[in-house]
N, C-alpha and C positions, 0 to 999 in steps of 0.2 A: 401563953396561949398558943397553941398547935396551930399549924396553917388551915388545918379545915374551919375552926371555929373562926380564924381570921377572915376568913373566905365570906363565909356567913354573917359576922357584924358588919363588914361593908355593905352588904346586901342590905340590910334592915337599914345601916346609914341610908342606903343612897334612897330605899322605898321611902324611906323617914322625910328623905328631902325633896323629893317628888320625881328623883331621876328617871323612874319606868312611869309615872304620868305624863310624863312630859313625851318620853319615845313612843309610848301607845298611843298617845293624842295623836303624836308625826305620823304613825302610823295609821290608827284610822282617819286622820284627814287626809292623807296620802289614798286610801283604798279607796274614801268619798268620791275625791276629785276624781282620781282615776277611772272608776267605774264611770263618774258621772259626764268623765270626758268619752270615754267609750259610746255609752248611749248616746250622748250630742252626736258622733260623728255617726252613729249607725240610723239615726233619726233628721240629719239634714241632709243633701247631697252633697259630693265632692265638691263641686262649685260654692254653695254655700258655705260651706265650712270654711272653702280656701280665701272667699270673704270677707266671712269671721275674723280668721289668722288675720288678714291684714290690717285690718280696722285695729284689731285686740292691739295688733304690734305699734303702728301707730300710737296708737292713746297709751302702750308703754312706756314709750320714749319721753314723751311730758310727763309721764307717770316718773320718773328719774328724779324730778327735783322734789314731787311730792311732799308738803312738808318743813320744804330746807332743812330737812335732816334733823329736825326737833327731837322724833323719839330717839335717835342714837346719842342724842346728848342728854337725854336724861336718862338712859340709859346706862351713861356712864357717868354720869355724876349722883345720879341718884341711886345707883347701887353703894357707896360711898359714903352715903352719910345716913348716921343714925337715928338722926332726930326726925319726926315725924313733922311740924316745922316746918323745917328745911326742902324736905322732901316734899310739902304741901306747895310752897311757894313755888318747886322747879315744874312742877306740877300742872300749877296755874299758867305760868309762863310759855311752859311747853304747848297749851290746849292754845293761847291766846297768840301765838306766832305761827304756830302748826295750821290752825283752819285758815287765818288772814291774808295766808300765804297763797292756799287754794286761791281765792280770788284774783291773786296773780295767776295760777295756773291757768283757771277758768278763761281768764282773757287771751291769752297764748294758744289756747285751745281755739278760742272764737277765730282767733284772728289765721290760725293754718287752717282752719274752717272755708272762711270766705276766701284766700289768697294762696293756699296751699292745693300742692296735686296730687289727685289720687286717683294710680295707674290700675285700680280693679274697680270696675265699675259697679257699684253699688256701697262701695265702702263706705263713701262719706255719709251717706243718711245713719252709718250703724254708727260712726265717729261722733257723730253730732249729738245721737241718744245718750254716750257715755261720760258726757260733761262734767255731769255730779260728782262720778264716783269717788274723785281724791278727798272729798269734804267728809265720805262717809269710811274710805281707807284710815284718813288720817284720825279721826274721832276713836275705830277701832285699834287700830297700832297705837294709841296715849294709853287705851284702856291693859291692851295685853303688856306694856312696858310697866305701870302702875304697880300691875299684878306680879310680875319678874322682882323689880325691884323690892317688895314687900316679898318676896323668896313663899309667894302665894303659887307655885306649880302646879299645884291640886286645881285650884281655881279655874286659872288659863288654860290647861289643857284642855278642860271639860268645857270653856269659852269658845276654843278655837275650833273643837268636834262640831260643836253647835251652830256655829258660824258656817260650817264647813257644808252640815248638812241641808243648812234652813236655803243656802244659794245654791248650792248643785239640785236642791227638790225646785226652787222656783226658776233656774233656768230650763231643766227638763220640761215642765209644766208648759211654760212659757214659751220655746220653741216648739214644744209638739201642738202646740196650741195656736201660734201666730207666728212661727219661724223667726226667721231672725231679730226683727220688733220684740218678739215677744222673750228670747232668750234675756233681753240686754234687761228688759221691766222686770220679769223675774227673777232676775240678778238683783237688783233695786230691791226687792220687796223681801226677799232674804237676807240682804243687809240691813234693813231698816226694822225687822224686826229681830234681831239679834244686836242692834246697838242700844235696842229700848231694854232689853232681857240686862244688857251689861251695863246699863246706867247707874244699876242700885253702885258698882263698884266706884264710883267719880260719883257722887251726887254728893256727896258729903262739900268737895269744891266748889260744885258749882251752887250750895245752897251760902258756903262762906265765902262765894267769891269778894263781896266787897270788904270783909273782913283779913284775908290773907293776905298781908303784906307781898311786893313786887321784893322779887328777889336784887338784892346790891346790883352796882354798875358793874364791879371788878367780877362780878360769877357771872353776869348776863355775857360783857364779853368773853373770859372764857368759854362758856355753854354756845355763844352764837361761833365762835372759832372754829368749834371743836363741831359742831353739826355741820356749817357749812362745808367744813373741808368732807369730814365724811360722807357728806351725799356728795359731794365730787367723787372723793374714792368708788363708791357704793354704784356713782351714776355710770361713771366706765365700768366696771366690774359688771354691773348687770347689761350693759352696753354688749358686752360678750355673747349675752343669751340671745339680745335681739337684731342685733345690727344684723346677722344671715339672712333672717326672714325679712328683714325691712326693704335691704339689697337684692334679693331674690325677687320679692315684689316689685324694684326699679326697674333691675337690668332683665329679667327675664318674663312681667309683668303675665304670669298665666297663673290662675288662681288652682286652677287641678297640682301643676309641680308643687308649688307652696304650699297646697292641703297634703300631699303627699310628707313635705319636707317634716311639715310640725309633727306628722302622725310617728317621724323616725326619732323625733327627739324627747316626746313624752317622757318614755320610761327611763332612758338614761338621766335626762333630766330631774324627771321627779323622784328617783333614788337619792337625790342628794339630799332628803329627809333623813338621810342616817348620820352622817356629821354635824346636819346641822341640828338635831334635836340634841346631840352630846354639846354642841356647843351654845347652844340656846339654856343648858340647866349651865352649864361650866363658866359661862362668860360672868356671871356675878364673882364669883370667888376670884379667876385670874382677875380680875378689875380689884377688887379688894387685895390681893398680893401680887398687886404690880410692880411693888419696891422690891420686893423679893425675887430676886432673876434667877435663885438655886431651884428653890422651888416651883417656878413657874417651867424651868425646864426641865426638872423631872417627871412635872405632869403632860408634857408637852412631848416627851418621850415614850411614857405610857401609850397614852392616843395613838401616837403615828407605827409604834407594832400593832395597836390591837386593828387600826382604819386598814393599815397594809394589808393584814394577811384577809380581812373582810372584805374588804371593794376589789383584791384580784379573784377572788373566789366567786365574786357577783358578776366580774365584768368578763371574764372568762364562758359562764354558763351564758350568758347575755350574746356573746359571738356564737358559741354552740349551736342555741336553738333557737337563731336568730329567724329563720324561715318562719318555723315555726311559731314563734311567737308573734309574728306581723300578724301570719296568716288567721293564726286564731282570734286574736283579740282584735284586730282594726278590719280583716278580712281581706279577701284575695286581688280584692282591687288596688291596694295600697301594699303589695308585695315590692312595687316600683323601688321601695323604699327599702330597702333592707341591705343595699350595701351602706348609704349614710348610718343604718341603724347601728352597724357594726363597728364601722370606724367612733361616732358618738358613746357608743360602749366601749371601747378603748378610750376614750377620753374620758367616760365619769373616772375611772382610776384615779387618773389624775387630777381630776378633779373634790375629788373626795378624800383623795389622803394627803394632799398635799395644798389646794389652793384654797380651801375653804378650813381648814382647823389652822393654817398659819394666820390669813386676812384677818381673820378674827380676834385670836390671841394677839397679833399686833396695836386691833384697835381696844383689845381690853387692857392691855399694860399702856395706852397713851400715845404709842410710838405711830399716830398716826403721819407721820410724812413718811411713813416706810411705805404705806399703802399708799400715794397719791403716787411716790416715785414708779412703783408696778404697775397701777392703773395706766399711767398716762403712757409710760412703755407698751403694756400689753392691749390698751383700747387702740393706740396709735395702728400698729404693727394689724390687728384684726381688721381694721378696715381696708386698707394695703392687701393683705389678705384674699378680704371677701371681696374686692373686686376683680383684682386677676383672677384669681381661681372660680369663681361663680362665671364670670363670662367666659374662661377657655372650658372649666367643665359640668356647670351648671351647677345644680344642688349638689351633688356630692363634693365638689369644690368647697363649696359652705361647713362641709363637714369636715375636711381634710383642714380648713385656717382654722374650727374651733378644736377640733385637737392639736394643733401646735400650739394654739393660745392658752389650753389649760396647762400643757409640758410647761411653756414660758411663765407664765404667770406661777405655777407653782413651783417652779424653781428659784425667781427671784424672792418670792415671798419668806421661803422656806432660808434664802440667803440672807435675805436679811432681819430676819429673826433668828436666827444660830449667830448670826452678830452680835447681833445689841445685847442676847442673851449673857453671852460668854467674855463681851469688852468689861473692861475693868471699872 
């Protein structure tokens, strides 16, 4: 077979297996959101927004444990096994320790509610509105993991567009309609009607729930092992994303700089839909040839030419027409913002080819203490960080500790998976 026709069966493979469903999906839920973020910010004021930011970040942080990490453990156990069974029971397991948990959230929430401080004044009434959401996160994240593991891509993509879109129409709706109240309800009412759309996917469970056997003691501990640590990993690692805005919001407590700060990190940010949809289809198979460390690094090598020469080509144009890009799309008000934009576009780089296709691959071949070791280096060192620098030079401080955190983070990641890989 010539390399051209070689060229061409991978292509029909990867369409065959849902690989360009999966990035079109990342892709238009990526343009949803974005768009859908753009009109929020062109339809509330700066103040409002900066807000928003802080409430949203806030109810991030408890958003961390979401969970305990259920769907990533049956995400990797349940990509793993055949039997449908087996997979039913991690299933059950996962829905019935994933919601139960919320009710621990829920009260965590109540309780920095009445006895917690919040330095922008009107936040707490948005914090207060957003109680529900982990009950309705986590019910959606069992369903899109279901879908993975059953190597159903087609499905979830077309899941996640619809999700995507049914919440960016009802917070539009809902903020142009009732402003900030009304953003958080129409968040609500797009989720809730996109869980009842993906119920036919999980009904089959919950119609056998009292017939599906409770999965053994010796998988429940592994599976509780292996989620709890990874929402530790997962919880500093996205701790990366929030801790700026949360600190920003302490030590400099003005809601304009902070609606400025988030409006710099959008797009850097939300580009990181390109690794993570390759490693959204790719994580089943490294999980299944995780014994395999020739192959898992040849695939692994692959990647990091094709992410290299893509994310400097993005992050390059991103520094270019950085001006211009504030100024058109968030508008001339939030121009304040475009030196963090740039330095933040120098960081997806590294972010993109190096910290997000290693974290992953480590947690699909198992070697989850490689990830906790990073995490707990690179959450440590960000907060260290974002307090000098955010107090000597404000926001763009914020910017300058998260790109040394994604250099750091994705060097040690990348160190210690060229390890593990290559030991004997």
């Amino acid at each position: 077979m010539d390399y051209k026709n070689l060229v061409i069966e991978n292509i029909k493979k990867f369409y065959e297996r849902g690989l360009f469903h999966i990035f079109g999906s990342q892709v238009i839920n990526q343009i949803v959101n974005f768009a859908g973020g753009i009109l929020l910010i062109r339809i509330l004021s700066k103040d409002e927004f900066g807000i928003y930011t802080y409430a949203q970040n806030i109810f991030s942080i408890f958003l961390l444990i979401n969970g305990f990490g259920v769907q990533e453990g049956l995400m990797q156990f349940g990509s793993r096994y055949e039997s449908e069974d087996k997979k039913n029971k991690l299933i059950k397991y996962s829905f019935k320790i994933g919601l139960l948990s919320n009710i621990f959230l829920m009260v965590l929430m109540l309780f920095y509610t009445c006895f917690g401080t919040f330095k922008i004044v009107g936040a707490k009434e948005i914090f207060i509105l957003m109680l529900f959401f982990p009950f309705l996160y986590t019910f959606f994240g069992i369903v899109q993991i279901v879908l993975r593991i059953n190597l159903k891509n087609k499905e979830m993509s077309n899941l996640v567009n619809l999700n995507s879109i049914l919440m960016v129409t009802g917070m539009l709706i809902g903020s142009y309609t009732f402003n900030l109240p009304g953003l958080v309800l129409g968040k609500y009412i797009g989720y809730i009607f996109c869980i009842f759309i993906s119920y036919k996917y999980v009904s089959k469970i919950f119609k056998n729930w009292s017939v599906i056997k409770d999965i053994d003691t010796e998988n429940k501990k592994r599976m509780i092992h292996f989620s709890l640590t990874t929402v530790v990993n997962n919880g500093l690692s996205q701790a990366l994303y929030i801790a700026d805005i949360f600190l920003i919001g302490v030590i400099l407590s003005n809601e304009n700089i902070l609606a400025t700060y988030k409006t710099a990190t959008l797009i850097p940010f939300a580009l990181s839909f390109i690794p993570s949809s390759i490693m959204i289809y790719m994580y089943p198979y490294f999980a299944k040839n995780g014994e395999n460390k020739q192959w898992v690094f040849n695939k692994y090598l692959i990647m990091m030419k094709f992410l290299f020469c893509l994310n400097l080509l993005i992050s390059i144009s991103l520094v270019v027409f950085s001006k211009s890009i504030i100024s058109f799309i968030f508008g001339n008000q939030y121009l304040d913002g475009v030196h963090p934009f740039i330095i933040l576009s120098i960081g997806y780089f590294f972010l993109a080819t190096f910290r997000i296709p290693s974290g992953n691959i480590i947690n699909s071949i198992g070697k989850i203490k490689y990830n906790l070791y990073s995490t707990i280096i690179s959450g440590g060192l960000n907060i260290v960080l974002d307090i000098i620098f955010i107090t000597k030079f404000g926001s763009i401080g914020a910017a300058y500790a998260t790109l040394i955190i994604f250099i750091v983070s994705g060097l040690i990641g990348n160190i210690f998976l060229i390890y593990d890989l290559r030991k004997n």
